[in-house]
N, C-alpha and C positions, 0 to 999 in steps of 0.2 A: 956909614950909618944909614944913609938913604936908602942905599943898597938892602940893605938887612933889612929894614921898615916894608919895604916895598915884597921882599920874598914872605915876610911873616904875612902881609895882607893876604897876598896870593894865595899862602897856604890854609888862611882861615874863611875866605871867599871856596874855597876847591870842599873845603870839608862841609861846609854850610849847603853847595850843590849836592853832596853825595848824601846829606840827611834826609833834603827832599825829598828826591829820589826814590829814599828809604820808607818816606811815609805815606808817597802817592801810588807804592806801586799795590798792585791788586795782590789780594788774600787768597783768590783762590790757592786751591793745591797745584801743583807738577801734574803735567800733561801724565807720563806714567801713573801716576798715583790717582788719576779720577780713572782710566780707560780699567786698571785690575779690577776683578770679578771681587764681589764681598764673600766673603768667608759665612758657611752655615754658621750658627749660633752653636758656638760648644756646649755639650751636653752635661751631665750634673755629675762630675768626679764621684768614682765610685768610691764609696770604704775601703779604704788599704783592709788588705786580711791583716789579722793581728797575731802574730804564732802564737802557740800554748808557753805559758812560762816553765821555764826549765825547773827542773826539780830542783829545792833547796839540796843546798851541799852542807850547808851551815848547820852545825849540830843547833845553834839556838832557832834556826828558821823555824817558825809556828805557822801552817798551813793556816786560811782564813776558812772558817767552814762556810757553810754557801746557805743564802737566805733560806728558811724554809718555807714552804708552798703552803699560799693559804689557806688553812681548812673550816668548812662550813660546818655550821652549827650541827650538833649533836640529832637534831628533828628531821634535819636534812637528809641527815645521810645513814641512819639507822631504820630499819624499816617498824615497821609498828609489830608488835608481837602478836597481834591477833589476826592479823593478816597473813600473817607467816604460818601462823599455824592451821587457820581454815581452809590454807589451797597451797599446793605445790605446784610448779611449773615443769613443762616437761621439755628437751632439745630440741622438739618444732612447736613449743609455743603454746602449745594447749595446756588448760589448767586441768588438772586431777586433783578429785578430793581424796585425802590421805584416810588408809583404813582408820576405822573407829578402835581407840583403845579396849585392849582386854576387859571383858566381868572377873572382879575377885569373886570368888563364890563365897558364899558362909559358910562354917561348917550347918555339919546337919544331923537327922537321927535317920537311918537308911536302914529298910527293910527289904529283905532277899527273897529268893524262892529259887529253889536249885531242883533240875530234875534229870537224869540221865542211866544209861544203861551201866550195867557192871560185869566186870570178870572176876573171877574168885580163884584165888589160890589156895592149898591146903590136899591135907591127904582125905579123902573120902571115909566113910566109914564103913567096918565091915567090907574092906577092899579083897579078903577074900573070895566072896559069891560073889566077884562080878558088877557092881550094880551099877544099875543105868543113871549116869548123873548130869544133872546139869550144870554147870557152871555160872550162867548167865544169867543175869538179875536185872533188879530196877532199883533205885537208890535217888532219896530227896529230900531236901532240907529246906528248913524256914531257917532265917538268921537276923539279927537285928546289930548293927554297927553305928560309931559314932565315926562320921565323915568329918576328918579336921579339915583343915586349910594346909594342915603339915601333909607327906607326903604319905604317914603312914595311921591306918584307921585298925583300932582294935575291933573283935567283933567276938559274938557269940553265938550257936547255932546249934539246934537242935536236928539228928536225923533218922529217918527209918528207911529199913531196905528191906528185899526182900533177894537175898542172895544167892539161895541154892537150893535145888530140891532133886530128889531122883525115888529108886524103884530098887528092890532085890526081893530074891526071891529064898527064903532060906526054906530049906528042908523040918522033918522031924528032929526037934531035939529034946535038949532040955528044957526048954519055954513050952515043949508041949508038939501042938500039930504046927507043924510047917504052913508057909503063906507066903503073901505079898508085904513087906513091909517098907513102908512110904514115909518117907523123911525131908526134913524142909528146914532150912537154916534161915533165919533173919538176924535183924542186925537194930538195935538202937544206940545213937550216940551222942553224949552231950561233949562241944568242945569250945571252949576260947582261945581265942588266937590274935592273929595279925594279918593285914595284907599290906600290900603297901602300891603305890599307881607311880611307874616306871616309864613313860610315855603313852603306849597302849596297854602294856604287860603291867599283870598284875599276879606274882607271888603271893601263894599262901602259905604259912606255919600255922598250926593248932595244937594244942594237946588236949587230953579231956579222957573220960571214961566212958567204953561201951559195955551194953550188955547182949551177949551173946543168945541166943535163942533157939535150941533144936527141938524139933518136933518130930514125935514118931504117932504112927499109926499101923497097926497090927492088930488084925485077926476082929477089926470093931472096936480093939480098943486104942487110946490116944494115950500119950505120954508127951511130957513136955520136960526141959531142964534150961537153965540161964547158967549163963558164965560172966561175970565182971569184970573184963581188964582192962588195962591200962590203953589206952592209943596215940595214937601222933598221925600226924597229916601231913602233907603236902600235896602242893599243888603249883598249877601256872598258869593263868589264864590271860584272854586276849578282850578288848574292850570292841566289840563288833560295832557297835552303836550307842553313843551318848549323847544325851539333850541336857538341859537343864535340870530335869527333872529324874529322866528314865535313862537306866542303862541297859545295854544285852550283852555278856559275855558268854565266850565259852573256852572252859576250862580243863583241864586234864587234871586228874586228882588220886592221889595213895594213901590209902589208910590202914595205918599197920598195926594189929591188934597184939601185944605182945601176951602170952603167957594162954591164948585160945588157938594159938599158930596160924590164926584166921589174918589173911589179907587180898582187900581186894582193891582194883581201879576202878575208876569212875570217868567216864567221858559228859558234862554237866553243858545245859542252858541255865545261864541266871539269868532271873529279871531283877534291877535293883530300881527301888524307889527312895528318892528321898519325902520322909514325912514331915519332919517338923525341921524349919532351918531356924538357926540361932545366929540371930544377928542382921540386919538390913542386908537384902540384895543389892547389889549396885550394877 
């Protein structure tokens, strides 16, 4: 028992030295652990990439749709309409003012003046003896038309010419002593019609009545006769010059006199005016 007593003291003496020990001895670190280099400061973990999610497989899968982008107000982002339309911009930046919108015209009441040379078709008279004829003439009209807004204007017009004239010489006959006798063809016509403005080109249609005109003169004396037929027109003319007001065309024209065998062309200057317009200019 003594024995026992005496080894338990020893072993709670030995434990009580080895606590000391335990609590005097110094804090510092391990020789190894103060001499190692410190480590740089790790730097800030980047974002894992995150992969794309795989397609749903799942017939009920419902994709999520994806927020929409804020949109600024209506003042913001619509330009003003009056700005828009007082100036265009051009691919290096420059402003250009945009042409000025077309004039509607108004209609109007348009007066003409036609003047040009002519060639005459037909058989001569008294083609027997020869005679000397002219074919060539002069031919001119006044006209007066209403100019719609539509593409096609009726018109009226009045013309005189002077056709044809020549020379023969007949012998002694029946009329008596032989001579010089002098003959002269003119022409008056009244016709309404149409034209109509094609771009430049302007077609005409007419119909209307002439009256035919021979003149003879023999031996001192004068003789005259008229024929009234029927006529038709055509034409096509080109618009050389237009303003507001004045226009200058010129036309190529056939006038075919039916039941006097009388027909001749016309190569014409117009001048048109408009006189009185209906309706506010704009």
């Amino acid at each position: 028992m003594i024995r026992l007593a005496r080894s338990a003291i020893a072993a709670l003496l030995a434990s009580a030295s080895l606590t000391r020990l335990a609590v005097a001895a110094p804090a510092d670190p391990p020789p190894a652990a103060a001499t190692a280099p410190t480590p740089p400061p790790a730097a800030a973990p980047e974002p894992a990439a995150v992969p794309p999610p795989a397609p749903a497989t799942s017939p009920a899968a419902t994709p999520v749709p994806a927020a929409a982008a804020p949109t600024a107000p209506p003042s913001a982002i619509a330009p003003a309409p009056a700005a828009s339309a007082a100036t265009a911009t051009t691919d290096s930046g420059a402003t250009v003012n945009p042409p000025p919108p077309e004039r509607e015209m108004p209609s109007s009441l348009e007066l003409s003046l036609s003047l040009g040379p002519t060639v005459t078709f037909g058989e001569a008279a008294n083609p027997e003896y020869n005679p000397s004829l002219t074919r060539v003439g002069l031919y001119g009209t006044f006209g007066v038309a209403y100019r719609s807004s539509y593409f096609i204007d009726p018109f009226i017009e009045v013309g005189i010419g002077s056709l044809a004239s020549g020379e023969v010489t007949l012998p002694d006959g029946v009329w008596g002593k032989g001579g010089t006798l002098e003959q002269h063809l003119g022409v008056w016509t009244i016709s309404p019609g149409i034209t109509a403005d094609i771009w430049r080109f302007r077609p005409r249609f007419g119909m209307g009545i002439g009256f035919i005109q021979q003149s003879y003169r023999f031996n001192g004396q004068e003789h005259s006769s008229t024929q009234p037929p029927l006529l038709a027109q055509l034409g096509l003319g080109f618009v050389a010059y237009d303003s507001d007001r004045l226009r200058l065309d010129i036309e190529g024209r056939t006038v075919i006199m039916n039941g006097a065998e009388v027909t001749f062309t016309t190569l014409d200057l117009i001048m048109r005016v408009d006189a009185v317009y209906f309706g506010a200019r704009h």
